[in-house]
MIBAMI-76841 format. One line per field, with one value per residue (C-alpha): residue number from 1; x, y, z. Coordinates in Angstrom, 2 decimals. Example, Ala and Ser with C-alpha at 12.3 -4.5 7.8 and 13.67 -1.06 7.14 Angstrom:
BEGIN
resi = (1 | 2)
xx = (12.30 | 13.67)
yy = (-4.50 | -1.06)
zz = (7.80 | 7.14)
% end
This chain:
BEGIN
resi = (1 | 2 | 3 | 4 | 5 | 6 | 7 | 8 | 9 | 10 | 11 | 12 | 13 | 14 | 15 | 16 | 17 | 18 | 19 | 20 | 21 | 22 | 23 | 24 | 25 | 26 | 27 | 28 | 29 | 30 | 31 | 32 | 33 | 34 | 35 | 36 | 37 | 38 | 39 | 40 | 41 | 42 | 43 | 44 | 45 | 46 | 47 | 48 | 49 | 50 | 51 | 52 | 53 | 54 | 55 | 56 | 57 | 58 | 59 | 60 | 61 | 62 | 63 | 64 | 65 | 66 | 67 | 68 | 69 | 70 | 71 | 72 | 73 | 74 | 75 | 76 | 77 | 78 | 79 | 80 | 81 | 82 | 83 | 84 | 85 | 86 | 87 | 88 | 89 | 90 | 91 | 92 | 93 | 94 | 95 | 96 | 97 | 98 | 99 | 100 | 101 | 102 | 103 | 104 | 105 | 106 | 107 | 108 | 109 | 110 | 111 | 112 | 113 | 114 | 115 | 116 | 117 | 118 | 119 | 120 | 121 | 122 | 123 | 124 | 125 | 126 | 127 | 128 | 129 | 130 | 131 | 132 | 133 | 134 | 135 | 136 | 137 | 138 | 139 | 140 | 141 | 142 | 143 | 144 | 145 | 146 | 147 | 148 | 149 | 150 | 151 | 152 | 153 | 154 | 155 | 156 | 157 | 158 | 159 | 160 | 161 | 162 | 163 | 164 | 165 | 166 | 167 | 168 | 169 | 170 | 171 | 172 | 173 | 174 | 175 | 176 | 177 | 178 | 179 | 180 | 181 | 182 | 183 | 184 | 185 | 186 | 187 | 188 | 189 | 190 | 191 | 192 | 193 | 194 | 195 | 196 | 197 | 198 | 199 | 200 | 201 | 202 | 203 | 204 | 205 | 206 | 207 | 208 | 209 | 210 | 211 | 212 | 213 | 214 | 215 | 216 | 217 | 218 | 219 | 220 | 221 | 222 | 223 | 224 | 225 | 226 | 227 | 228 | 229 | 230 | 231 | 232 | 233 | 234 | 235 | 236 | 237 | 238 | 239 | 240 | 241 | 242 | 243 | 244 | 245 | 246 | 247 | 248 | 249 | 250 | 251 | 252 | 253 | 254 | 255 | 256 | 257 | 258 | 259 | 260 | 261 | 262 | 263 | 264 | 265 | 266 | 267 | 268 | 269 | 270 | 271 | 272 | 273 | 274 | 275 | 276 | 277 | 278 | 279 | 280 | 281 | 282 | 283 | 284 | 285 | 286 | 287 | 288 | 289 | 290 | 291 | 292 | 293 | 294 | 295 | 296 | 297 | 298 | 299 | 300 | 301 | 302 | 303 | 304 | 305 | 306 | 307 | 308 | 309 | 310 | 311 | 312 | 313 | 314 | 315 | 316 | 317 | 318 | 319 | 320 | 321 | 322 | 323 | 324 | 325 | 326 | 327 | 328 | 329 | 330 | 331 | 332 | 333 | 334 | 335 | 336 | 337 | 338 | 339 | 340 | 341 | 342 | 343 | 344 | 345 | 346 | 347 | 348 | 349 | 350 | 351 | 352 | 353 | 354 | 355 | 356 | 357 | 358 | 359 | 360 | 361 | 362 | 363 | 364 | 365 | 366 | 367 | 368 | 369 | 370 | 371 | 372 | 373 | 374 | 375 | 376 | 377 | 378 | 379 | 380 | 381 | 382 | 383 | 384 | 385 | 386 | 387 | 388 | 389 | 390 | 391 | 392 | 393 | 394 | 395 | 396 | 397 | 398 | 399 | 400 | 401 | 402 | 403 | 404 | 405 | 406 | 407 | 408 | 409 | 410 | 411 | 412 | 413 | 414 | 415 | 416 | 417 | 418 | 419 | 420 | 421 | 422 | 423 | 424 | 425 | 426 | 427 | 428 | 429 | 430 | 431 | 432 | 433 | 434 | 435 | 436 | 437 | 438 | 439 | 440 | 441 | 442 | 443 | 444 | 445 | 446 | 447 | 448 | 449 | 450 | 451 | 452 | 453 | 454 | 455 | 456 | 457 | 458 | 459)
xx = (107.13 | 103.82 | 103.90 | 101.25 | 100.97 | 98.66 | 98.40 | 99.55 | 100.31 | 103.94 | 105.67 | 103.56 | 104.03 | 107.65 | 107.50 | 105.30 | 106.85 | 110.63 | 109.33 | 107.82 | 111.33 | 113.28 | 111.45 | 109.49 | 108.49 | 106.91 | 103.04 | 102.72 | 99.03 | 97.82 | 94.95 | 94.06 | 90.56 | 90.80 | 90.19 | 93.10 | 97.01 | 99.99 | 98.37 | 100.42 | 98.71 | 101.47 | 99.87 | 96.58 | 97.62 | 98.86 | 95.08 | 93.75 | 95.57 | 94.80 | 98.98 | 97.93 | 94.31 | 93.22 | 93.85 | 93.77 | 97.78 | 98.50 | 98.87 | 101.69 | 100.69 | 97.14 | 95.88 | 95.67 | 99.67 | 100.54 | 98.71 | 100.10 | 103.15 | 101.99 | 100.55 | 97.25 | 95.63 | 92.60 | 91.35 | 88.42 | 89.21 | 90.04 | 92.29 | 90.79 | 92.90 | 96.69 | 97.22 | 101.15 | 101.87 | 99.89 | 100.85 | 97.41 | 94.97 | 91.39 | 89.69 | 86.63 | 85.35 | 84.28 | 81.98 | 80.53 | 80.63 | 82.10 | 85.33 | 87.95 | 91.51 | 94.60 | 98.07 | 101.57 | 105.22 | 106.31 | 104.02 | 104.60 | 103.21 | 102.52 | 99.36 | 100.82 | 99.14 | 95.93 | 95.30 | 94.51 | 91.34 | 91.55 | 88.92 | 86.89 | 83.68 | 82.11 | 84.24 | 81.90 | 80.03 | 79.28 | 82.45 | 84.98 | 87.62 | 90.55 | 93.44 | 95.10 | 93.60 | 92.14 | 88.22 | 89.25 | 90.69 | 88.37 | 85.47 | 87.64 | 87.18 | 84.02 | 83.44 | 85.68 | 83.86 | 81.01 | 82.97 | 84.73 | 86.31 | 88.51 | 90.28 | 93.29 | 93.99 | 97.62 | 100.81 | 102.78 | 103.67 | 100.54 | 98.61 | 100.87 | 100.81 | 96.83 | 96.09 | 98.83 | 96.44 | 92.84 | 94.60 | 95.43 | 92.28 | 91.12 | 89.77 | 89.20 | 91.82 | 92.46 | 95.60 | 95.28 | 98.14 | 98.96 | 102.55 | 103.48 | 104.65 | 104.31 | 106.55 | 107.87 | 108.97 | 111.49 | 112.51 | 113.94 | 112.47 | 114.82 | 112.60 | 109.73 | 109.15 | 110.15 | 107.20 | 104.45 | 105.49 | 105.22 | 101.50 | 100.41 | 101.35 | 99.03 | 96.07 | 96.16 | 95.34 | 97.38 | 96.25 | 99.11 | 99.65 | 95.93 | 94.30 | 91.51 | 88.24 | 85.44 | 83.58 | 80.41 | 77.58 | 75.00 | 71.34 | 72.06 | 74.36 | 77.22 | 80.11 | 80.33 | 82.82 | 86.06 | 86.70 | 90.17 | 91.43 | 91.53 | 88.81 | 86.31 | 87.26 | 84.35 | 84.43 | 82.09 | 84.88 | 87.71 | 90.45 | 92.22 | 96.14 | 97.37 | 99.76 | 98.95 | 98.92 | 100.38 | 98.27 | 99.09 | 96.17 | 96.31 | 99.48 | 100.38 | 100.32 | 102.15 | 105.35 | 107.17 | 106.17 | 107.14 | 104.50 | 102.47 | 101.86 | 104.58 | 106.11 | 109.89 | 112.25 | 115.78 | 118.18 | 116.48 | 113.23 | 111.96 | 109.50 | 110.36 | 108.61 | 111.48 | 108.64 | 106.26 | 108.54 | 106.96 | 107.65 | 106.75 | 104.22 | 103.20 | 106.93 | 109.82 | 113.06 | 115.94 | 117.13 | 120.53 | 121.00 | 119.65 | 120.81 | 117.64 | 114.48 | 111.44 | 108.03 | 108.71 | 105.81 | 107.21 | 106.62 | 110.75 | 111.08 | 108.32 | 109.50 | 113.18 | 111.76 | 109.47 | 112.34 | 114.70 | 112.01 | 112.28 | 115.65 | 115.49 | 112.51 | 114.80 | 117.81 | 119.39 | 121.20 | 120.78 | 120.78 | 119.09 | 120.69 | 118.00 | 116.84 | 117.11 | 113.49 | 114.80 | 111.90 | 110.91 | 108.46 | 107.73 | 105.50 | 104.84 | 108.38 | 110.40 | 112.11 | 112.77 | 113.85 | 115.39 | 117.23 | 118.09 | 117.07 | 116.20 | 118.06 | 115.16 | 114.77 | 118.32 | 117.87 | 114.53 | 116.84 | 119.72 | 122.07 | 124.49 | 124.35 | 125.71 | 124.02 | 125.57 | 123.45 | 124.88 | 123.14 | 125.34 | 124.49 | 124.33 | 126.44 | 128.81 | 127.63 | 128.76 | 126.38 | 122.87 | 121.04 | 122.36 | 119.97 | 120.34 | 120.55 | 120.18 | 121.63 | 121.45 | 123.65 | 123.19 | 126.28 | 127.02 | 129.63 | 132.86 | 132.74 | 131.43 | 129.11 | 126.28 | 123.22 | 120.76 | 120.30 | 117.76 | 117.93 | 115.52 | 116.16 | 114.10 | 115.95 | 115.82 | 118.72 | 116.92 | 119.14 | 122.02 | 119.66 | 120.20 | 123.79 | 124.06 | 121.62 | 124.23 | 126.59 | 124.46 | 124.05 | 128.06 | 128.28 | 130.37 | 132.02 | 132.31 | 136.13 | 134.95 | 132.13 | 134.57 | 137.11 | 134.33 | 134.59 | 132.04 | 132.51 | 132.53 | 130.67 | 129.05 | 126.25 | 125.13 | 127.79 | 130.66 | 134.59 | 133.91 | 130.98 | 128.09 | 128.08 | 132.20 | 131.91 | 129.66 | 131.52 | 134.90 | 133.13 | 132.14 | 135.18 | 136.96 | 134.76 | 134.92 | 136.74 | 135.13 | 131.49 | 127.98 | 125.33 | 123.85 | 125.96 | 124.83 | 126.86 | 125.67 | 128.12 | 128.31 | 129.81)
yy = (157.92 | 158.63 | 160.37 | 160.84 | 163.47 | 163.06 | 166.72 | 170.14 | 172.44 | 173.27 | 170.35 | 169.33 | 172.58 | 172.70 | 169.12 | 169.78 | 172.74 | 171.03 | 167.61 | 169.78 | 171.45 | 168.61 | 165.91 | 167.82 | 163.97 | 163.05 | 162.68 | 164.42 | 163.87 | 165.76 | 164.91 | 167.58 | 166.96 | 171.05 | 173.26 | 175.32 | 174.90 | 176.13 | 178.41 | 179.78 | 178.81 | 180.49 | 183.89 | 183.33 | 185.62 | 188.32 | 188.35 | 188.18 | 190.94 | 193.24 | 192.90 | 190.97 | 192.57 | 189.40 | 185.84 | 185.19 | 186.98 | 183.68 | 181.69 | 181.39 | 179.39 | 178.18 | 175.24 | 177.00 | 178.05 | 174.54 | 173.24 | 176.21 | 174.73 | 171.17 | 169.38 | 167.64 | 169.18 | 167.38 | 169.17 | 168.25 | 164.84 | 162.59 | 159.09 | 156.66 | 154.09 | 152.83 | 149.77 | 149.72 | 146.42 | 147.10 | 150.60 | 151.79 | 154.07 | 154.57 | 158.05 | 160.00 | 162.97 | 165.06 | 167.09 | 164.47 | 161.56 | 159.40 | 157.14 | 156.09 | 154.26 | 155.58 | 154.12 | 155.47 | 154.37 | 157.08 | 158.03 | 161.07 | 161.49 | 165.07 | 165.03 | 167.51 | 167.46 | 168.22 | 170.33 | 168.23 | 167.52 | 166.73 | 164.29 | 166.59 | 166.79 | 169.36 | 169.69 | 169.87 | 173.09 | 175.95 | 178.67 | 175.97 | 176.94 | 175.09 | 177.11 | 175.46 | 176.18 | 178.81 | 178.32 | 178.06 | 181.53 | 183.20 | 181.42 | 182.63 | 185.79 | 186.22 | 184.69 | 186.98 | 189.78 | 189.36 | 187.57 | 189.92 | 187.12 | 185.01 | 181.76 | 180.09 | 176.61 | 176.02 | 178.32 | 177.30 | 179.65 | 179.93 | 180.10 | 183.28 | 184.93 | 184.44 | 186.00 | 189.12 | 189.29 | 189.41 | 191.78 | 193.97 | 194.23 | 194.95 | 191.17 | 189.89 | 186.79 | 184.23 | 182.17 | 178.31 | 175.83 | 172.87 | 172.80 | 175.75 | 177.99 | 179.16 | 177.98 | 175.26 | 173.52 | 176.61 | 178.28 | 177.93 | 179.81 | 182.87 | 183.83 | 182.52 | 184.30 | 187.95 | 186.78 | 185.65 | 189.17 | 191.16 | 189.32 | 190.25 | 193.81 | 193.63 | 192.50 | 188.77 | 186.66 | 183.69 | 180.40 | 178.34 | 174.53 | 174.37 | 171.27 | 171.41 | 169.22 | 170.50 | 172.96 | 174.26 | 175.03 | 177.73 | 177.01 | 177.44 | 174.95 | 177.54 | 177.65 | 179.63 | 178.86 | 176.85 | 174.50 | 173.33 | 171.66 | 174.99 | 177.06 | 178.20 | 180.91 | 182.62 | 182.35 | 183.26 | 181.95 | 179.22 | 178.31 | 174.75 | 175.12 | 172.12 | 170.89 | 168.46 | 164.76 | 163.62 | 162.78 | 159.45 | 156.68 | 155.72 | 153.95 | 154.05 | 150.09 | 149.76 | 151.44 | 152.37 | 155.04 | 156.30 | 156.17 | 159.14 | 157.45 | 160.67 | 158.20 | 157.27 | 158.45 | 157.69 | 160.71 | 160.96 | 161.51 | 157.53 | 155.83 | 152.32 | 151.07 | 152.18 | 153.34 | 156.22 | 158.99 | 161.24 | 164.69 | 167.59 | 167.30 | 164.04 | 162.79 | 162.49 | 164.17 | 163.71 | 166.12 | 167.18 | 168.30 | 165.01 | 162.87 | 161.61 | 160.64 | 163.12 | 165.01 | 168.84 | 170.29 | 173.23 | 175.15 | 175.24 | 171.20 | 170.75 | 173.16 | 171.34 | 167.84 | 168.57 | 170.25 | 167.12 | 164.61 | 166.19 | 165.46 | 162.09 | 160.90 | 158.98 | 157.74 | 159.63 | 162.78 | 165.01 | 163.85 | 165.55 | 167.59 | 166.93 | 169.87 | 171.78 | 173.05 | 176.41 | 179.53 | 182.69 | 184.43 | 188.62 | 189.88 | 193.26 | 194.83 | 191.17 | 189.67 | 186.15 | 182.62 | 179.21 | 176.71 | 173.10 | 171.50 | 173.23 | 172.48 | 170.81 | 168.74 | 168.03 | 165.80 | 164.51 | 162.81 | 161.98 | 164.12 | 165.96 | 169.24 | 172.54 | 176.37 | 179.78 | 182.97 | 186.35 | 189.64 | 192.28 | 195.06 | 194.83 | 197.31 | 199.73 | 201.67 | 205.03 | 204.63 | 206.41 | 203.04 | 199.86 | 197.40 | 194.55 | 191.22 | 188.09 | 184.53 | 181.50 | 178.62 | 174.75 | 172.58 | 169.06 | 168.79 | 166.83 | 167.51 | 171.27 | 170.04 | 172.93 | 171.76 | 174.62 | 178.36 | 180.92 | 184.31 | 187.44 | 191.55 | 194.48 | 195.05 | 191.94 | 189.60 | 186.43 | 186.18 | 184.33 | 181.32 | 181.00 | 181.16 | 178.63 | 176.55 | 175.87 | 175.47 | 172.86 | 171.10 | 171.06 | 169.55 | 172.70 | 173.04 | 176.41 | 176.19 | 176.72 | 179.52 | 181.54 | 182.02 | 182.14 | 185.02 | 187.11 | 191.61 | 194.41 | 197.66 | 199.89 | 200.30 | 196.30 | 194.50 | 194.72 | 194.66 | 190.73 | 189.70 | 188.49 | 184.56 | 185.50 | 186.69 | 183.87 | 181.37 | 182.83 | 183.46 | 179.89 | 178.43 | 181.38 | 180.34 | 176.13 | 175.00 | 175.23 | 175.82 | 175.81 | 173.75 | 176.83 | 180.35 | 183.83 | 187.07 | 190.24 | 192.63 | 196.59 | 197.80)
zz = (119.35 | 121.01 | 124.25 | 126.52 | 129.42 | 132.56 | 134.21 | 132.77 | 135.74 | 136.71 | 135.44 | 132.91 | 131.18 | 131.18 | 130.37 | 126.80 | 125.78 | 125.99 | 124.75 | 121.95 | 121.35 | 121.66 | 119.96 | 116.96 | 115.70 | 118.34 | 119.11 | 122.04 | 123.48 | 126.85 | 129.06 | 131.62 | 134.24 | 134.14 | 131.66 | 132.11 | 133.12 | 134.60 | 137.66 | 139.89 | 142.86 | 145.48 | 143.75 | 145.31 | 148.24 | 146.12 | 144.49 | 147.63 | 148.64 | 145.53 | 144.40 | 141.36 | 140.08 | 137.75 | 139.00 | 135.01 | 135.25 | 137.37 | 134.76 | 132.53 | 129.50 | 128.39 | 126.14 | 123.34 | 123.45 | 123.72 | 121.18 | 118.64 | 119.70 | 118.34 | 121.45 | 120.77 | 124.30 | 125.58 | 128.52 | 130.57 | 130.11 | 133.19 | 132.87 | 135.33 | 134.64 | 133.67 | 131.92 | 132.38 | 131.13 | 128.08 | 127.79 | 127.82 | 129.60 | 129.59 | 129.84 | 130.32 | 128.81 | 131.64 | 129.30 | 127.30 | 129.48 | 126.91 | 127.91 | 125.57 | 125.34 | 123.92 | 123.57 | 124.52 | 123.94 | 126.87 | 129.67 | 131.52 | 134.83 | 135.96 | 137.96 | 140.95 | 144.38 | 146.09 | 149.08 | 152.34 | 153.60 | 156.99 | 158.83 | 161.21 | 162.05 | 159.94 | 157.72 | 154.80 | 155.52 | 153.84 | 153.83 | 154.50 | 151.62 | 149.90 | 148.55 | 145.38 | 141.84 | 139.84 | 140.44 | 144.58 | 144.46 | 142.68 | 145.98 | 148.38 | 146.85 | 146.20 | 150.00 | 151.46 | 150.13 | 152.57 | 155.54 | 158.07 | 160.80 | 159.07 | 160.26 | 158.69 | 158.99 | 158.66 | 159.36 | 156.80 | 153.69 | 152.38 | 155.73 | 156.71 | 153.51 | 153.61 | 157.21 | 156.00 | 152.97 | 155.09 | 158.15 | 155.56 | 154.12 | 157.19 | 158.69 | 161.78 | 161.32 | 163.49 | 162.25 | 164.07 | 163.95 | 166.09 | 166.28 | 168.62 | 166.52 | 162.85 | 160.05 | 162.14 | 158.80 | 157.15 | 160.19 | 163.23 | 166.77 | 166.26 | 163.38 | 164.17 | 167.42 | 165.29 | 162.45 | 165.43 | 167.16 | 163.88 | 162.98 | 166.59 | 165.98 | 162.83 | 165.22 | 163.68 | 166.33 | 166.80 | 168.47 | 168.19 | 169.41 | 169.50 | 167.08 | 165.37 | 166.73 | 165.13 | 162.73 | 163.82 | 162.02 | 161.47 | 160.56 | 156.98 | 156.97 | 156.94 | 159.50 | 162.19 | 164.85 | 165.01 | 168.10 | 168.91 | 171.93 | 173.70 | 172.58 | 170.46 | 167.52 | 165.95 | 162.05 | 159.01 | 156.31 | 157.26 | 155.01 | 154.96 | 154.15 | 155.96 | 153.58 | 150.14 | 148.90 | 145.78 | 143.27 | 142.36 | 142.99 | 139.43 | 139.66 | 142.69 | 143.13 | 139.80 | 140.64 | 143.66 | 146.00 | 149.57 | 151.85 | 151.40 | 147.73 | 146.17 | 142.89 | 143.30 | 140.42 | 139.36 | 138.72 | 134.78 | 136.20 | 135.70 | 137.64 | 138.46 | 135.11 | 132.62 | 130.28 | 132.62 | 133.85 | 136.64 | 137.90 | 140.09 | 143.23 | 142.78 | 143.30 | 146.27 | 145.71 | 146.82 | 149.35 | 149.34 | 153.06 | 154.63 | 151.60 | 151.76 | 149.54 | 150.72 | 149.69 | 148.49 | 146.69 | 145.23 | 142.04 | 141.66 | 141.85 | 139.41 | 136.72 | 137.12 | 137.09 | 134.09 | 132.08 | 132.47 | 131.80 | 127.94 | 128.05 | 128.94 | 127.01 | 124.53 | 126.86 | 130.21 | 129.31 | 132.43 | 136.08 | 138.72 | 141.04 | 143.89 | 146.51 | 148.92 | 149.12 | 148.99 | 149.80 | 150.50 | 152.16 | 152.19 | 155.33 | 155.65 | 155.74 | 156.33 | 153.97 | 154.97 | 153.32 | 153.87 | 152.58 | 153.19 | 156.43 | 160.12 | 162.92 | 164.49 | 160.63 | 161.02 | 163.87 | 162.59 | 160.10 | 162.46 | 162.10 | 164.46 | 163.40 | 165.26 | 164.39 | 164.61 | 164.42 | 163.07 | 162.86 | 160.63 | 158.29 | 154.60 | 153.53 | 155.66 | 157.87 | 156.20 | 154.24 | 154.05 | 154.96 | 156.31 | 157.64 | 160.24 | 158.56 | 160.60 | 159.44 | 160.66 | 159.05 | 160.06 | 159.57 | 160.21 | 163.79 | 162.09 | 158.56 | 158.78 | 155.66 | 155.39 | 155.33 | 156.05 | 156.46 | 157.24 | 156.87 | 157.73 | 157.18 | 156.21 | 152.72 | 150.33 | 151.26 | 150.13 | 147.55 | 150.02 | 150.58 | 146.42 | 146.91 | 150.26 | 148.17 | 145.85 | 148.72 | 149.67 | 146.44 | 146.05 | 149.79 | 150.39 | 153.98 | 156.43 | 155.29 | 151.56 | 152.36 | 154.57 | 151.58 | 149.00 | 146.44 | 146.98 | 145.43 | 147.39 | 146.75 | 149.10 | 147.64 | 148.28 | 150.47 | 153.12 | 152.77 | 153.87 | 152.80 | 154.89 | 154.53 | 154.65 | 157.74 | 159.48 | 158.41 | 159.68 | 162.94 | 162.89 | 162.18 | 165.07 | 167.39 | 166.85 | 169.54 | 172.03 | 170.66 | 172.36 | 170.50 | 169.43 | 168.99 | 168.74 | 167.83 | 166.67 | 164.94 | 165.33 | 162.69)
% end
């Protein structure tokens, strides 16, 4: 069986090594445009920042590991075209220039995503930076070096963790969004507001529900100013994080899509032709809180996706489970993540959810230490389904968003999270344990309820 893979970052990776494990008889061929894969493009703050010394520690395999494995890697090479019906494709030696076709019985489809280039005037000038790949870390580095006032583009995850990155490091940043508040997407207001108040205390400037018009330009053709619909931000470096596309032109008309072009899959990871199977952040997912097809670029999706398309090469073994888009985030001393949908998402997709709030400590409070932790769970109003939760807390309780993930993915209730087993030890939890505890104080307090609840526990 001849396989060929388009792309080799997150779930092309995971995609070769288990297709090389799995099917040792196969011919498994890789084209990648790039001359490296699998980097870890959600580090790029962390190098930034001086956490991780050498962007080269961002990656987590390399051409020359998967083709000791048995791969025959071709990288620089680009595939311009698909010949589906023919099972074909036709590619170009980026080095060379030369352009050849190869044939496959199984094509798998892992081209990812590209950052988004918005339409603005100016756009193209000097010191205007993407934020995805290898080669665009190492220019924002090397541009930061001499830059001192910053501007981000973007407040989502990799927009915040940026601007933390350049205040720290002693920058002049401007952070510009046009929603009205930052992480509008993960979180609901009752963290947001605590995040926008913490990067104000760190001198970050924030100009939120402002939209970009126009970059202007120096005389050497370099930017030097930022104008939104509100004002005019001074800037010798600007960063674009304002989301990505899928990558998916080359067959995008030969298979079905959603409208953003992400590639539709069945539960074994196949694209609507039985034969090219597609995965990571060129794809939709299903989402398991709004039971509901949508586009999640993460890292975690990919390396799933690309795992089970090994596994169901030859004939469906494993289903996907779908997502929850569960994340984190650490700034400065928070410790915040998500899972599932907001409560403003929720209604987005129609439907009638109710939220409780609950601050508690982690542990007892005879204890040396016990932190505040605040939680926030989203549930649907008849059938108490969860379908989201946020938390936020000085000491790392990220770790609950894993667990109401799988709540989530099991279409658990409140009634089965309140009488959930969860250990007690003082050292790390509470007699009842946290997600214990707001559930019973949902379910105490569910007739009557407000649309939104908030408690906060003393002891």
């Amino acid at each position: 069986m001849k396989i060929i893979v388009i792309g080799c970052t997150h779930a092309g990776t995971t995609a070769v090594k288990n297709l090389l494990r799995l099917h040792p008889d196969a011919d498994i061929t890789v084209y990648e445009r790039n001359d490296t894969v699998s980097f870890l493009s959600c580090g790029i703050a962390l190098h930034v920042g001086g956490v991780v010394e050498h962007a080269e520690d961002l990656f987590y395999s390399s051409p020359q590991e998967l083709a000791a494995l048995g791969a025959n890697m071709h990288v620089l090479h680009d595939v311009i075209n698909v010949d589906n019906e023919n099972k074909k494709i036709r590619v170009r030696n980026l080095q060379t220039g030369e352009q050849f076709t190869d044939k496959y019985d199984k094509l798998v489809f892992t081209t990812g995503s590209a950052p988004v280039i918005p339409s603005i005037p100016g756009v193209g000038l000097k010191n205007i930076q993407l934020c995805k790949n290898y080669y665009q870390a190492q220019q924002i580095i090397k541009k930061a070096t001499n830059a001192q006032k910053i501007a981000v583009i973007g407040a989502g995850y990799i927009g915040i963790e940026l601007v933390e990155a350049f205040a720290t490091n002693g920058k002049d940043v401007t952070l510009i969004e046009g929603a009205n508040r930052i992480l509008n997407k993960y979180l609901d207001h009752e963290f947001t507001d605590k995040i926008e108040t913490t990067l104000r205390e760190h001198h970050v400037t924030l100009a939120l529900g402002e939209k970009v018009e126009s970059f202007i330009g120096n005389s050497a053709g370099g930017v030097q100013a930022v104008q939104t619909s509100k004002q005019t931000h001074e800037a010798d470096l600007v960063l674009l994080c304002v989301g990505f596309k899928p990558l998916t032109d080359l067959i995008k008309d030969k298979v079905d899509t959603l409208e953003n072009g992400a590639l539709l899959v069945n539960e074994y990871m196949q694209t609507s032709d039985p034969n090219i199977f597609a995965a990571g952040d060129n794809c939709a997912v299903f989402h398991n809180s709004a039971n509901h097809m949508a586009y999640i670029p993460l890292a975690t999706n990919a390396t799933k996706m690309g795992t089970l398309v090994a596994y169901n090469i030859k004939r469906p073994t494993f289903a996907y489970k779908g997502t929850q888009g569960t994340s984190g985030l650490k700034l400065y001393d928070l410790n915040i993540a998500s899972t599932g949908l907001t409560e403003e998402a929720a209604a987005i997709y129609g439907l009638d959810v109710r939220s409780f709030t609950f601050t508690d400590h982690e542990r007892p409070t005879f204890m040396p230490s016990a932190e505040e932790v605040r939680i926030k769970l989203v549930f649907e109003q008849e059938s108490l389904r969860i379908v989201g939760a946020q938390v936020m807390s000085k000491t790392d309780q990220t770790h609950l968003m894993n667990t109401v993930s799988v709540c989530i993915q099991q279409q658990m209730t409140m009634t089965d999270l309140a009488f959930a087993d969860f250990f007690f030890q003082p050292h790390y939890s509470k007699p009842i344990h946290l997600l214990n505890s707001l559930a019973l104080n949902i379910l105490e307090q569910r007739e009557p309820m407000q649309k939104t609840a908030e408690v906060r526990v003393s002891t």
